[in-house]
C-alpha positions as CSV (number, residue, x, y, z in Angstrom):
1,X,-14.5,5.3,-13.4
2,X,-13.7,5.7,-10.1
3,X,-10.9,3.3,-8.2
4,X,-9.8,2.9,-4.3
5,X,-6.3,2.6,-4.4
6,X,-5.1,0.5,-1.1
7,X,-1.6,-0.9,0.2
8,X,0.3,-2.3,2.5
9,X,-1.7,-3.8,4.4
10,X,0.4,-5.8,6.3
11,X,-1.7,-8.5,8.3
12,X,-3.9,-5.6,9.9
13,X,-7.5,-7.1,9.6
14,X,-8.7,-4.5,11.4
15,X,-7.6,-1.8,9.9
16,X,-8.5,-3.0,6.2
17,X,-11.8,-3.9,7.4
18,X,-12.4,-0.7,8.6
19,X,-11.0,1.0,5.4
20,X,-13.6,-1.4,3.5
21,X,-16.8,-0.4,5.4
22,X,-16.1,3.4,4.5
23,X,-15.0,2.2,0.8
24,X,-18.7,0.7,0.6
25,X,-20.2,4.1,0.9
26,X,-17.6,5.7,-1.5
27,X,-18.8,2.7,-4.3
28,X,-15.8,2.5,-6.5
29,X,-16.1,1.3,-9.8
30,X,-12.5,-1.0,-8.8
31,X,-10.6,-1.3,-5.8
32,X,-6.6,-1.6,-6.9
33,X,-4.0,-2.8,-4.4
34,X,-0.4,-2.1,-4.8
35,X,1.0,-5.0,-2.7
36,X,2.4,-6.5,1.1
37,X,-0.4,-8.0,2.3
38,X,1.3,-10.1,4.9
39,X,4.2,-9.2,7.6
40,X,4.7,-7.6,10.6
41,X,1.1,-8.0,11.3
42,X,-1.1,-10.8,13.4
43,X,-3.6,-11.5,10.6
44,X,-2.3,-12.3,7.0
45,X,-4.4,-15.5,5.7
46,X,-7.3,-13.3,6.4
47,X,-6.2,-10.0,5.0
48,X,-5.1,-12.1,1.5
49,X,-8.6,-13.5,1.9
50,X,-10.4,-10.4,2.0
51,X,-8.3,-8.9,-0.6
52,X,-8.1,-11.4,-3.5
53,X,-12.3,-11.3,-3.1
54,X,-12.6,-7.6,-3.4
55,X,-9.1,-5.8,-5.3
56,X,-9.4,-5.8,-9.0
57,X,-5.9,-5.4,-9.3
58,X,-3.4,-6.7,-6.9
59,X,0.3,-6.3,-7.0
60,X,2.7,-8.1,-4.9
61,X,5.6,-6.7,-2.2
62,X,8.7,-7.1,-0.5
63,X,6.9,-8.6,2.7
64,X,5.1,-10.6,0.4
65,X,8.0,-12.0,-1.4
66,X,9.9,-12.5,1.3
67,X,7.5,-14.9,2.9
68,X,7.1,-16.4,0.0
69,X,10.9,-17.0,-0.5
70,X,11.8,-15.4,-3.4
71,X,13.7,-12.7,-1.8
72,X,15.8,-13.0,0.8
73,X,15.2,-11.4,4.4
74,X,18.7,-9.8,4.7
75,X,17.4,-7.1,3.8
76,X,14.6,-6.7,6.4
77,X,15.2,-5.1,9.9
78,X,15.3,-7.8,12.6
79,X,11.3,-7.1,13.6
80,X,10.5,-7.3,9.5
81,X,12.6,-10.8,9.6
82,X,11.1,-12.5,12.5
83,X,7.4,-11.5,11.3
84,X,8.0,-12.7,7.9
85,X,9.3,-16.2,9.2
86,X,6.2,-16.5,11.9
87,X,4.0,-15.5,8.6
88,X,5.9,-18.4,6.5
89,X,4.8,-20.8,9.5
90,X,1.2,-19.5,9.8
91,X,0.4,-18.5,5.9
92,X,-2.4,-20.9,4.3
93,X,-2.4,-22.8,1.1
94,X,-4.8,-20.3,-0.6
95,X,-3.0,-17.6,0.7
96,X,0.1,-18.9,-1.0
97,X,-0.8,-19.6,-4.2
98,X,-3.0,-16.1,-4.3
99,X,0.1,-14.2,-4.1
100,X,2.2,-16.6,-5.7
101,X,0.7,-15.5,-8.8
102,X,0.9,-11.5,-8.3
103,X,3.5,-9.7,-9.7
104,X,4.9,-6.5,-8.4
105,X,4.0,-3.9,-11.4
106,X,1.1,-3.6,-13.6
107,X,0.0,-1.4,-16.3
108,X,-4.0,-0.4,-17.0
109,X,-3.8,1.3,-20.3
110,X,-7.6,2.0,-20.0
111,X,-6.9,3.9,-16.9
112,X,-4.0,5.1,-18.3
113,X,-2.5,4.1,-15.5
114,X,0.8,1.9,-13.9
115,X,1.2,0.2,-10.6
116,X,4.2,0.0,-9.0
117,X,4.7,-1.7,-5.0
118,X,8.0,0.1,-4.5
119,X,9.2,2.1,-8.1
120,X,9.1,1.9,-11.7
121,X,13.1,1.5,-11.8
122,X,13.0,-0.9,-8.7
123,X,9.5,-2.4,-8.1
124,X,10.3,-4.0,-5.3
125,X,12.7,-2.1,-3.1
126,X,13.2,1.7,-3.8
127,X,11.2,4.2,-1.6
128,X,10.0,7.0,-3.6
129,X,10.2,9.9,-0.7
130,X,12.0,12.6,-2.3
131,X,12.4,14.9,-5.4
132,X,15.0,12.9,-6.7
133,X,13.1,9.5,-6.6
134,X,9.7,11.0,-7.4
135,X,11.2,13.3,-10.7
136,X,13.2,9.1,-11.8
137,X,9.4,7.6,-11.2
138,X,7.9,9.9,-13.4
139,X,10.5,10.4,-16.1
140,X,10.7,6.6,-16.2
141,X,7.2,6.0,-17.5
142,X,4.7,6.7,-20.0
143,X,1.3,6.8,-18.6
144,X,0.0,9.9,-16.7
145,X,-0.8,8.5,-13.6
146,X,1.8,6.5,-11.6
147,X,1.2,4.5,-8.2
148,X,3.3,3.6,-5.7
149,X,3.5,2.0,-2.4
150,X,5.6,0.7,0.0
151,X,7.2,3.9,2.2
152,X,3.7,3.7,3.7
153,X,3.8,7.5,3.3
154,X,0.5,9.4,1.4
155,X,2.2,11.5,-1.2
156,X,1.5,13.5,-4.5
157,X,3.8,14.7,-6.9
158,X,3.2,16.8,-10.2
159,X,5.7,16.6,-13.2
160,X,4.4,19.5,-15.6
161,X,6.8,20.7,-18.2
162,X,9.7,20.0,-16.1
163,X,9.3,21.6,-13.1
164,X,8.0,19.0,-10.1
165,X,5.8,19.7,-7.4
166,X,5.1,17.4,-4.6
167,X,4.0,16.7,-1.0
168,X,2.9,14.9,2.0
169,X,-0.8,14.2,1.5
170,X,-2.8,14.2,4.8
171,X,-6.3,13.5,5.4
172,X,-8.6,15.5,3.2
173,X,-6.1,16.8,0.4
174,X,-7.9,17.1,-3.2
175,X,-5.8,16.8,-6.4
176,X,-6.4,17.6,-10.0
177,X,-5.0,14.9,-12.2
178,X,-4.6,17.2,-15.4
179,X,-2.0,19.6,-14.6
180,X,0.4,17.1,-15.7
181,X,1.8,13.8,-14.8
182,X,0.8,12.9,-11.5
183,X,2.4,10.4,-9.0
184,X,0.4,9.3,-6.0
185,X,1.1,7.3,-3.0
186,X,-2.5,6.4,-1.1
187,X,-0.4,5.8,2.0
188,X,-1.2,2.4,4.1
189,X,-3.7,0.7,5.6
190,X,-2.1,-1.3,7.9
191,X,1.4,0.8,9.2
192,X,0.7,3.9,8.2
193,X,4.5,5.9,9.3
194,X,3.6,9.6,8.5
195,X,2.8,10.3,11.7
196,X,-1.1,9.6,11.8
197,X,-2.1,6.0,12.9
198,X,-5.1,6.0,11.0
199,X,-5.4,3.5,7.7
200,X,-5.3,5.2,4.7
201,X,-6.0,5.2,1.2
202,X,-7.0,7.2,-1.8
203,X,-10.2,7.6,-4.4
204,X,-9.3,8.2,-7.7
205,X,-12.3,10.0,-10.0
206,X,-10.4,9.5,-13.8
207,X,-13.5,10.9,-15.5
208,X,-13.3,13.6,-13.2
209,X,-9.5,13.7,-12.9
210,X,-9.4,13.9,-9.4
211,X,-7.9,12.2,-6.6
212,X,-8.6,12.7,-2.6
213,X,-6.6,10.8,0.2
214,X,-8.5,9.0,3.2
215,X,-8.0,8.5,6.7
216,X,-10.2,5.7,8.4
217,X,-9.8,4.8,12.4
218,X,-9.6,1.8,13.7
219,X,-9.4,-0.7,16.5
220,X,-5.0,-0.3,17.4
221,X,-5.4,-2.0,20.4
222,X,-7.3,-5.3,19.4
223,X,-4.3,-5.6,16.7
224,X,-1.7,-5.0,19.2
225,X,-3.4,-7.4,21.5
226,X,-3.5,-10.3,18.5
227,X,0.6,-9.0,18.1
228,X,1.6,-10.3,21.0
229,X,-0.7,-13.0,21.7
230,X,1.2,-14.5,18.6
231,X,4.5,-13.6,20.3
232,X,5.5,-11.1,17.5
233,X,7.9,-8.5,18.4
234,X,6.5,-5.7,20.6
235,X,7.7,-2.9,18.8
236,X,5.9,-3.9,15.7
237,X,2.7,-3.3,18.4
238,X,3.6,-0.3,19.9
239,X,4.3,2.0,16.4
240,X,0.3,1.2,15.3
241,X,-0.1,3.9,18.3
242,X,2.0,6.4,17.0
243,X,2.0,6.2,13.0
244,X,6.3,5.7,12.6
Protein backbone atom coordinates (compact mmCIF):
# COMPACT_ATOMS: atom_id res chain seq x y z
CA UNK A 1 0.00 0.00 0.00
CA UNK A 2 1.32 3.08 -0.67
CA UNK A 3 -0.25 6.49 0.95
CA UNK A 4 0.43 10.53 0.21
CA UNK A 5 0.53 12.00 3.44
CA UNK A 6 -0.54 15.89 3.03
CA UNK A 7 -1.21 18.88 5.61
CA UNK A 8 -1.78 22.07 6.30
CA UNK A 9 -2.93 23.29 3.55
CA UNK A 10 -4.21 26.36 4.60
CA UNK A 11 -6.46 27.90 1.81
CA UNK A 12 -3.53 27.62 -0.85
CA UNK A 13 -5.42 26.17 -3.94
CA UNK A 14 -2.61 26.52 -5.74
CA UNK A 15 -0.25 25.00 -4.07
CA UNK A 16 -2.43 21.68 -3.28
CA UNK A 17 -3.28 21.62 -6.84
CA UNK A 18 0.02 21.49 -7.79
CA UNK A 19 1.00 18.89 -5.15
CA UNK A 20 -2.06 16.74 -6.66
CA UNK A 21 -1.01 16.75 -10.36
CA UNK A 22 2.49 15.31 -9.23
CA UNK A 23 0.54 12.90 -6.72
CA UNK A 24 -1.31 11.50 -9.96
CA UNK A 25 1.86 10.28 -11.36
CA UNK A 26 3.04 8.85 -7.90
CA UNK A 27 -0.64 6.68 -7.84
CA UNK A 28 -1.10 6.11 -4.22
CA UNK A 29 -3.15 3.54 -3.08
CA UNK A 30 -4.68 6.52 -0.33
CA UNK A 31 -4.09 9.99 0.07
CA UNK A 32 -4.18 10.85 4.19
CA UNK A 33 -4.49 14.42 5.40
CA UNK A 34 -3.53 15.38 8.81
CA UNK A 35 -5.69 18.68 9.09
CA UNK A 36 -6.00 22.92 8.61
CA UNK A 37 -7.40 23.12 5.57
CA UNK A 38 -8.60 26.68 5.98
CA UNK A 39 -6.72 29.99 7.45
CA UNK A 40 -4.42 32.36 6.56
CA UNK A 41 -4.95 31.56 2.99
CA UNK A 42 -7.33 33.23 0.00
CA UNK A 43 -9.00 29.88 -1.01
CA UNK A 44 -10.51 27.57 1.75
CA UNK A 45 -14.18 26.46 0.41
CA UNK A 46 -12.18 25.23 -2.55
CA UNK A 47 -9.28 23.58 -0.80
CA UNK A 48 -12.05 21.63 1.66
CA UNK A 49 -13.64 20.79 -1.75
CA UNK A 50 -10.84 19.34 -3.31
CA UNK A 51 -9.80 17.50 -0.25
CA UNK A 52 -12.96 15.85 1.10
CA UNK A 53 -13.18 14.38 -2.85
CA UNK A 54 -9.68 12.96 -2.86
CA UNK A 55 -8.13 12.36 1.16
CA UNK A 56 -9.11 9.02 2.47
CA UNK A 57 -8.43 10.15 5.75
CA UNK A 58 -8.76 13.58 6.99
CA UNK A 59 -8.04 14.95 10.30
CA UNK A 60 -9.06 18.33 11.51
CA UNK A 61 -6.66 21.47 12.95
CA UNK A 62 -6.31 24.32 15.01
CA UNK A 63 -7.18 26.75 11.96
CA UNK A 64 -9.85 24.63 11.34
CA UNK A 65 -11.32 24.68 14.69
CA UNK A 66 -10.97 27.96 15.22
CA UNK A 67 -13.12 28.89 12.26
CA UNK A 68 -15.36 26.69 13.16
CA UNK A 69 -15.68 28.05 16.75
CA UNK A 70 -14.77 25.46 18.93
CA UNK A 71 -11.56 26.89 20.02
CA UNK A 72 -10.97 30.11 20.70
CA UNK A 73 -8.57 32.56 18.64
CA UNK A 74 -6.58 33.80 21.70
CA UNK A 75 -4.34 31.81 20.98
CA UNK A 76 -3.56 32.70 17.38
CA UNK A 77 -1.15 35.52 16.35
CA UNK A 78 -3.06 38.65 15.20
CA UNK A 79 -2.44 37.64 11.21
CA UNK A 80 -3.86 33.82 12.27
CA UNK A 81 -6.90 35.69 14.03
CA UNK A 82 -7.99 38.09 11.37
CA UNK A 83 -7.70 35.16 8.58
CA UNK A 84 -9.69 32.88 10.62
CA UNK A 85 -12.56 35.46 11.09
CA UNK A 86 -12.49 36.59 7.19
CA UNK A 87 -12.54 32.49 6.65
CA UNK A 88 -15.72 32.35 9.22
CA UNK A 89 -17.42 35.07 6.88
CA UNK A 90 -16.41 33.41 3.52
CA UNK A 91 -16.54 29.52 4.50
CA UNK A 92 -19.54 27.53 2.62
CA UNK A 93 -22.12 25.34 4.04
CA UNK A 94 -20.37 22.16 2.62
CA UNK A 95 -17.29 23.32 3.75
CA UNK A 96 -18.65 23.50 7.27
CA UNK A 97 -20.21 20.56 7.81
CA UNK A 98 -17.15 18.55 6.01
CA UNK A 99 -14.98 19.56 8.68
CA UNK A 100 -17.47 19.73 11.21
CA UNK A 101 -17.31 16.09 11.25
CA UNK A 102 -13.39 15.52 11.37
CA UNK A 103 -11.72 14.98 14.30
CA UNK A 104 -8.12 15.80 15.10
CA UNK A 105 -6.49 12.11 15.56
CA UNK A 106 -7.05 8.89 14.02
CA UNK A 107 -5.79 5.50 14.19
CA UNK A 108 -5.42 2.89 10.96
CA UNK A 109 -4.57 -0.37 12.61
CA UNK A 110 -4.16 -1.83 9.06
CA UNK A 111 -1.47 0.61 8.34
CA UNK A 112 -0.45 0.32 11.61
CA UNK A 113 -0.56 3.61 11.75
CA UNK A 114 -1.88 7.00 13.94
CA UNK A 115 -2.65 10.44 12.83
CA UNK A 116 -2.13 13.19 14.86
CA UNK A 117 -2.65 17.33 13.52
CA UNK A 118 -0.54 18.66 16.31
CA UNK A 119 0.64 15.54 18.96
CA UNK A 120 -0.44 12.44 20.46
CA UNK A 121 -0.52 14.15 24.10
CA UNK A 122 -2.00 17.43 22.62
CA UNK A 123 -3.63 16.83 19.12
CA UNK A 124 -4.46 20.02 18.59
CA UNK A 125 -1.78 22.50 19.81
CA UNK A 126 1.71 21.05 20.73
CA UNK A 127 4.52 21.42 17.99
CA UNK A 128 6.59 18.36 17.85
CA UNK A 129 10.12 20.17 16.86
CA UNK A 130 12.48 18.86 19.15
CA UNK A 131 13.97 15.74 20.89
CA UNK A 132 12.02 16.28 23.81
CA UNK A 133 8.51 16.44 22.05
CA UNK A 134 9.43 13.95 19.32
CA UNK A 135 10.93 11.10 22.12
CA UNK A 136 6.79 12.15 24.31
CA UNK A 137 5.17 11.43 20.63
CA UNK A 138 6.67 8.22 20.25
CA UNK A 139 6.68 6.85 23.82
CA UNK A 140 3.02 7.88 23.94
CA UNK A 141 1.76 5.46 21.40
CA UNK A 142 1.53 2.09 20.22
CA UNK A 143 1.64 1.80 16.52
CA UNK A 144 4.97 2.04 14.66
CA UNK A 145 4.36 4.76 12.51
CA UNK A 146 3.25 8.20 13.96
CA UNK A 147 2.13 11.35 11.91
CA UNK A 148 2.08 14.68 12.66
CA UNK A 149 1.40 18.05 11.37
CA UNK A 150 0.95 21.38 12.20
CA UNK A 151 4.74 23.07 12.73
CA UNK A 152 4.66 22.92 8.95
CA UNK A 153 8.22 21.58 9.23
CA UNK A 154 9.22 18.03 7.16
CA UNK A 155 10.72 15.96 9.88
CA UNK A 156 11.72 12.25 10.69
CA UNK A 157 12.55 10.81 13.83
CA UNK A 158 13.64 7.11 14.79
CA UNK A 159 12.90 5.70 18.30
CA UNK A 160 14.96 2.25 18.36
CA UNK A 161 15.75 0.68 21.62
CA UNK A 162 15.89 3.95 23.29
CA UNK A 163 18.13 5.97 21.65
CA UNK A 164 16.31 8.70 19.12
CA UNK A 165 17.38 9.83 16.00
CA UNK A 166 15.85 12.67 14.11
CA UNK A 167 15.96 15.48 11.47
CA UNK A 168 14.84 18.06 9.23
CA UNK A 169 13.67 16.25 6.06
CA UNK A 170 14.36 18.25 2.82
CA UNK A 171 13.47 17.44 -0.60
CA UNK A 172 14.60 14.03 -1.62
CA UNK A 173 15.41 12.30 1.86
CA UNK A 174 14.62 8.38 1.78
CA UNK A 175 13.69 6.60 5.03
CA UNK A 176 13.52 3.01 6.07
CA UNK A 177 10.45 2.42 8.23
CA UNK A 178 11.94 -0.76 10.01
CA UNK A 179 14.63 0.38 12.15
CA UNK A 180 12.26 1.14 14.64
CA UNK A 181 9.46 3.41 15.46
CA UNK A 182 9.26 6.05 13.12
CA UNK A 183 7.74 9.60 13.42
CA UNK A 184 7.17 11.60 10.29
CA UNK A 185 6.12 15.06 9.59
CA UNK A 186 5.34 15.46 5.48
CA UNK A 187 5.82 19.14 5.98
CA UNK A 188 2.98 21.55 4.28
CA UNK A 189 1.43 22.24 1.39
CA UNK A 190 0.24 25.45 1.81
CA UNK A 191 3.02 27.46 4.42
CA UNK A 192 5.62 25.49 4.29
CA UNK A 193 8.28 27.51 7.28
CA UNK A 194 11.48 25.40 6.89
CA UNK A 195 12.85 27.63 4.71
CA UNK A 196 11.86 26.24 1.24
CA UNK A 197 8.54 27.75 -0.22
CA UNK A 198 7.81 24.81 -2.16
CA UNK A 199 4.53 22.57 -1.06
CA UNK A 200 5.46 19.60 0.43
CA UNK A 201 4.46 16.20 1.32
CA UNK A 202 5.48 12.71 1.78
CA UNK A 203 4.90 8.99 0.07
CA UNK A 204 4.73 6.38 2.30
CA UNK A 205 5.58 2.53 0.62
CA UNK A 206 4.27 0.25 4.03
CA UNK A 207 4.94 -2.98 1.98
CA UNK A 208 8.10 -1.54 1.21
CA UNK A 209 8.71 0.27 4.44
CA UNK A 210 9.81 3.30 3.08
CA UNK A 211 9.03 6.79 3.16
CA UNK A 212 10.45 9.78 0.80
CA UNK A 213 9.55 13.58 1.31
CA UNK A 214 8.37 15.85 -1.69
CA UNK A 215 8.77 19.22 -2.80
CA UNK A 216 6.29 20.57 -5.62
CA UNK A 217 6.51 24.37 -7.01
CA UNK A 218 3.95 26.37 -7.48
CA UNK A 219 2.32 29.60 -8.57
CA UNK A 220 3.40 32.08 -5.00
CA UNK A 221 2.49 35.04 -6.70
CA UNK A 222 -1.18 34.30 -8.01
CA UNK A 223 -1.86 33.33 -4.14
CA UNK A 224 -0.36 36.35 -2.91
CA UNK A 225 -2.28 38.34 -5.50
CA UNK A 226 -5.81 36.50 -4.29
CA UNK A 227 -4.26 37.53 -0.47
CA UNK A 228 -4.66 40.81 -0.86
CA UNK A 229 -7.29 41.10 -3.23
CA UNK A 230 -9.36 39.68 -0.22
CA UNK A 231 -7.74 42.33 2.05
CA UNK A 232 -5.91 39.62 4.23
CA UNK A 233 -2.92 40.69 6.04
CA UNK A 234 0.20 41.29 3.85
CA UNK A 235 2.45 39.44 5.76
CA UNK A 236 0.54 36.34 5.51
CA UNK A 237 1.54 37.10 1.40
CA UNK A 238 4.85 37.99 1.66
CA UNK A 239 6.31 34.60 3.89
CA UNK A 240 4.77 32.16 0.79
CA UNK A 241 8.09 33.85 -0.89
CA UNK A 242 10.44 32.93 1.66
CA UNK A 243 9.22 29.56 3.35
CA UNK A 244 9.04 31.20 7.44
Amino acid sequence: MRVAVISDIHGNLHALEASIAVLEDEQPDAIWCLGDLVGYGPRPNECCARVAALADVCLIGNHDLGVLEQISLEEFSHEAAESAHWTREVLEDSARSYMSGLTPGAEIPEASAELYHASPRDPVWEYVLDAGSMRAALEDTVQPLILVGHSHVPLWAILHEGQLQAAHAPEGTELKLSEGRVLINPGSIGQPRDGDPRAAFAVLDLAGQHASFHRVEYDIERTQEEIREVGLPEPLAERLAHGV
